[in-house]
N, CA, C and O atoms as a DFTB+ gen file, in Angstrom:
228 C
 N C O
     1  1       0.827      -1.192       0.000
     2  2       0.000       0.000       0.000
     3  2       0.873       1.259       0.000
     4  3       0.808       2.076      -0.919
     5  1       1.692       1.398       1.051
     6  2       2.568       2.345       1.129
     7  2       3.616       2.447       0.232
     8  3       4.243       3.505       0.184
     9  1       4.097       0.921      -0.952
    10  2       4.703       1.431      -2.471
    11  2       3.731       1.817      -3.197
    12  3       4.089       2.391      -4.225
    13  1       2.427       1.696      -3.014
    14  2       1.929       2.451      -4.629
    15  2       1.725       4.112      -4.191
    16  3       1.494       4.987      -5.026
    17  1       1.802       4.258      -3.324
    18  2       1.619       5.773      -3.166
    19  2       2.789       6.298      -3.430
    20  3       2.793       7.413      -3.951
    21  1       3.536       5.907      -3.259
    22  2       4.933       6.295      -2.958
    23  2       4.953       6.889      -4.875
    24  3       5.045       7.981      -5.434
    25  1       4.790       5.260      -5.385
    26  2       4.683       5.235      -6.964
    27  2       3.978       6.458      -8.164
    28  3       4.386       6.876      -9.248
    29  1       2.496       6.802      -7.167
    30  2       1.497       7.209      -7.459
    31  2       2.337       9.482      -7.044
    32  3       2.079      10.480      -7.717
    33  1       3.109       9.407      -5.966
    34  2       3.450      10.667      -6.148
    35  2       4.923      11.321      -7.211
    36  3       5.186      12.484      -7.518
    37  1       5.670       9.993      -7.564
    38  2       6.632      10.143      -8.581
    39  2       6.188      10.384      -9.657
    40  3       6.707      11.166     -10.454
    41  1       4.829       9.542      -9.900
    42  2       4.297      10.631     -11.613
    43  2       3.475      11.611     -11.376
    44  3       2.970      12.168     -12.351
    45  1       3.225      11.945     -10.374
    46  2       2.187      13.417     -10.168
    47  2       3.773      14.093     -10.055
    48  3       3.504      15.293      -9.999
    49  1       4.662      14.030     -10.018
    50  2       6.164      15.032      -9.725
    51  2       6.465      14.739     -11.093
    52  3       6.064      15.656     -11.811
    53  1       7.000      13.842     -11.711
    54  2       7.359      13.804     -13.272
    55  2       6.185      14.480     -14.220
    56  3       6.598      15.363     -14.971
    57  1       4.897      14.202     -14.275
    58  2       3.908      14.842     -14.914
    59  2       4.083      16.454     -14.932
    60  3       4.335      17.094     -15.953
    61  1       3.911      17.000     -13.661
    62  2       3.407      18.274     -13.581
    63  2       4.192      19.351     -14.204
    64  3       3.640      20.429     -14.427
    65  1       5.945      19.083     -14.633
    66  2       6.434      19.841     -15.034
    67  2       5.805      20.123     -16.788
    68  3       5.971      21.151     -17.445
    69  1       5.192      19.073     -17.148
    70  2       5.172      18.980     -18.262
    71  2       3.400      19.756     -19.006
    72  3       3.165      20.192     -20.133
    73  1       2.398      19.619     -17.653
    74  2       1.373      20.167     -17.731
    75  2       1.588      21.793     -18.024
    76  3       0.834      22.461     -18.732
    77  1       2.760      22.290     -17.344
    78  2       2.634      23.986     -16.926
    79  2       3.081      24.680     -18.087
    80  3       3.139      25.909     -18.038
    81  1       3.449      23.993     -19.260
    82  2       3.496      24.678     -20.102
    83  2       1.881      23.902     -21.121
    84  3       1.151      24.804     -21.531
    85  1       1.647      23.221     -21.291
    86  2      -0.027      22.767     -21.553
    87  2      -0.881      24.153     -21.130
    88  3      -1.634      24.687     -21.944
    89  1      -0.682      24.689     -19.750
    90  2      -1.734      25.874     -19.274
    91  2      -1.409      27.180     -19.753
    92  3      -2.168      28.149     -19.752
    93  1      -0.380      27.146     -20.110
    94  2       0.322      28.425     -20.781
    95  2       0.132      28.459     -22.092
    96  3      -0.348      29.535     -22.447
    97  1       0.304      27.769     -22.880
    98  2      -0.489      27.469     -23.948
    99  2      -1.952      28.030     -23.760
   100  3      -2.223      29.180     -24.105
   101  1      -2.701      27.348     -23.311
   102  2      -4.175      27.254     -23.042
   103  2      -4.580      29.066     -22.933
   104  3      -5.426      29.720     -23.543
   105  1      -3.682      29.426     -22.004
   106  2      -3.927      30.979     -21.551
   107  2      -3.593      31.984     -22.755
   108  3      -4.173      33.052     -22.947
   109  1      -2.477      31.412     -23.591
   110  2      -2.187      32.595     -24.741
   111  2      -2.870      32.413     -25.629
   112  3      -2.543      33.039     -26.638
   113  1      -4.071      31.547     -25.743
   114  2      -4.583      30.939     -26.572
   115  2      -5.960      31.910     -26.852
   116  3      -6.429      32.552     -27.791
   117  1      -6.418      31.504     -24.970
   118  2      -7.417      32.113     -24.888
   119  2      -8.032      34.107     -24.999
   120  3      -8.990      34.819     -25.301
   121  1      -6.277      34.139     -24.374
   122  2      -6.063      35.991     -25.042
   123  2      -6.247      36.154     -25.916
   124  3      -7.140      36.955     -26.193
   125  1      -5.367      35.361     -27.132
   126  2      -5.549      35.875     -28.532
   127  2      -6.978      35.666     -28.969
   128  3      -7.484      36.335     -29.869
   129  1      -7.453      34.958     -28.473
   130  2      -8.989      34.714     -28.738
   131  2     -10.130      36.029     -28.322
   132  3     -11.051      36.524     -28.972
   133  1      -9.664      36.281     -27.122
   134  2     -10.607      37.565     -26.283
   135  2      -9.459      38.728     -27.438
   136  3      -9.814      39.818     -26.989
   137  1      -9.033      38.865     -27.885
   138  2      -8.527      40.019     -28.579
   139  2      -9.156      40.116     -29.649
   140  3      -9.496      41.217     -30.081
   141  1      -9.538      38.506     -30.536
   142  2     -10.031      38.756     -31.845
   143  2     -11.107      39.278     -31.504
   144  3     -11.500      40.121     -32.309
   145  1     -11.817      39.100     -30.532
   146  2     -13.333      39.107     -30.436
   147  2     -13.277      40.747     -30.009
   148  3     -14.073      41.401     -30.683
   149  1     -13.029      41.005     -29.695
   150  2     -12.697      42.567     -29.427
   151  2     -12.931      43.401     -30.325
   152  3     -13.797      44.273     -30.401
   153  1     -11.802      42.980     -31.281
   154  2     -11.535      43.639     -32.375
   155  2     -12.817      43.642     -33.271
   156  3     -13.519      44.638     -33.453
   157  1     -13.002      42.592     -33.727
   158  2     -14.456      42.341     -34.334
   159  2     -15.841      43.717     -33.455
   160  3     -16.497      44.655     -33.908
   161  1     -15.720      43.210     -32.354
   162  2     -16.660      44.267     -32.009
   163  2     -16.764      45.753     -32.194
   164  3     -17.805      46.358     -31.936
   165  1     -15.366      46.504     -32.772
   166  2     -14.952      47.628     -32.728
   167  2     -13.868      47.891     -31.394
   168  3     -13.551      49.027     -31.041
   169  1     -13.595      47.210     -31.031
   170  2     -12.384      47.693     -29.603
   171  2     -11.076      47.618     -30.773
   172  3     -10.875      46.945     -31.784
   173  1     -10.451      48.513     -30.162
   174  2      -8.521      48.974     -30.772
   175  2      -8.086      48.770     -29.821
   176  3      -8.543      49.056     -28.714
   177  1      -6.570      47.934     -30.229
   178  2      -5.808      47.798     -29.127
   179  2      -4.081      49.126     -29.647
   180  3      -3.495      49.051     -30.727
   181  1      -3.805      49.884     -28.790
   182  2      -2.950      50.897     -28.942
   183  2      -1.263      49.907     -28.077
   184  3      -1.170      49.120     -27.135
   185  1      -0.265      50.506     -29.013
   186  2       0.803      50.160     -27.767
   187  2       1.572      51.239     -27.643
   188  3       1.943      51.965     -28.565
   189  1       1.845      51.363     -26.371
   190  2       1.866      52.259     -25.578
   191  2       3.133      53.062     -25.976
   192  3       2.987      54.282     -25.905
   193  1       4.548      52.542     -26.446
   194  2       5.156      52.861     -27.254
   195  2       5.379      53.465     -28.499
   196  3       6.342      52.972     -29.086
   197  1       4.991      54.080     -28.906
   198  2       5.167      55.206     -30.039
   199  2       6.483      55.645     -30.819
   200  3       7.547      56.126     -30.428
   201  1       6.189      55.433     -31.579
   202  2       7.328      56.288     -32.447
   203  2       7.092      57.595     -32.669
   204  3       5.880      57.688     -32.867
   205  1       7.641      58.742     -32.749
   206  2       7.526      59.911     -32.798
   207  2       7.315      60.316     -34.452
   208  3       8.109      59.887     -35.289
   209  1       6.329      61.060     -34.775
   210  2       6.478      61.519     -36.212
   211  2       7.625      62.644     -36.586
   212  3       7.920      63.266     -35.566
   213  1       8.077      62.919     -37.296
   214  2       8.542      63.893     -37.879
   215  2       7.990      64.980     -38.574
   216  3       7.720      64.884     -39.771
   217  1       7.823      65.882     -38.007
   218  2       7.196      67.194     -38.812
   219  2       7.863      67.640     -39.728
   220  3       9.092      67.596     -39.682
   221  1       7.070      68.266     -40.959
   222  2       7.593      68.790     -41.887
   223  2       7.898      69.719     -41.931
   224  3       6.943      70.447     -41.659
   225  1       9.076      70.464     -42.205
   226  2       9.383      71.464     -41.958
   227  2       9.883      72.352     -43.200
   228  3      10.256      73.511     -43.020
């Protein structure tokens, strides 16, 4: 009893490294998704960074 647990927490420790990029995935997934839908509705997304124009002079 006390080897299968033992057993049973070595692949919940080998697994999990491999899930946390699975959820990260999942999450950039779901942004780019809430962005299209945005956009579609009329929302703009601005970045905040700018390049400066040059006036004519």
């Amino acid at each position: 009893m006390r080897k299968k647990s033992i057993i049973h927490m070595i692949v919940i420790i080998v697994i999990l490294p491999f899930l946390s990029g699975c959820w990260t995935l999942a999450a950039v997934g779901a942004g780019a998704y809430g962005g299209y839908k945005m956009k579609e509705h009329g929302y703009t997304l601005q970045n905040p960074i700018t390049k400066e124009k040059k006036s004519k002079q």
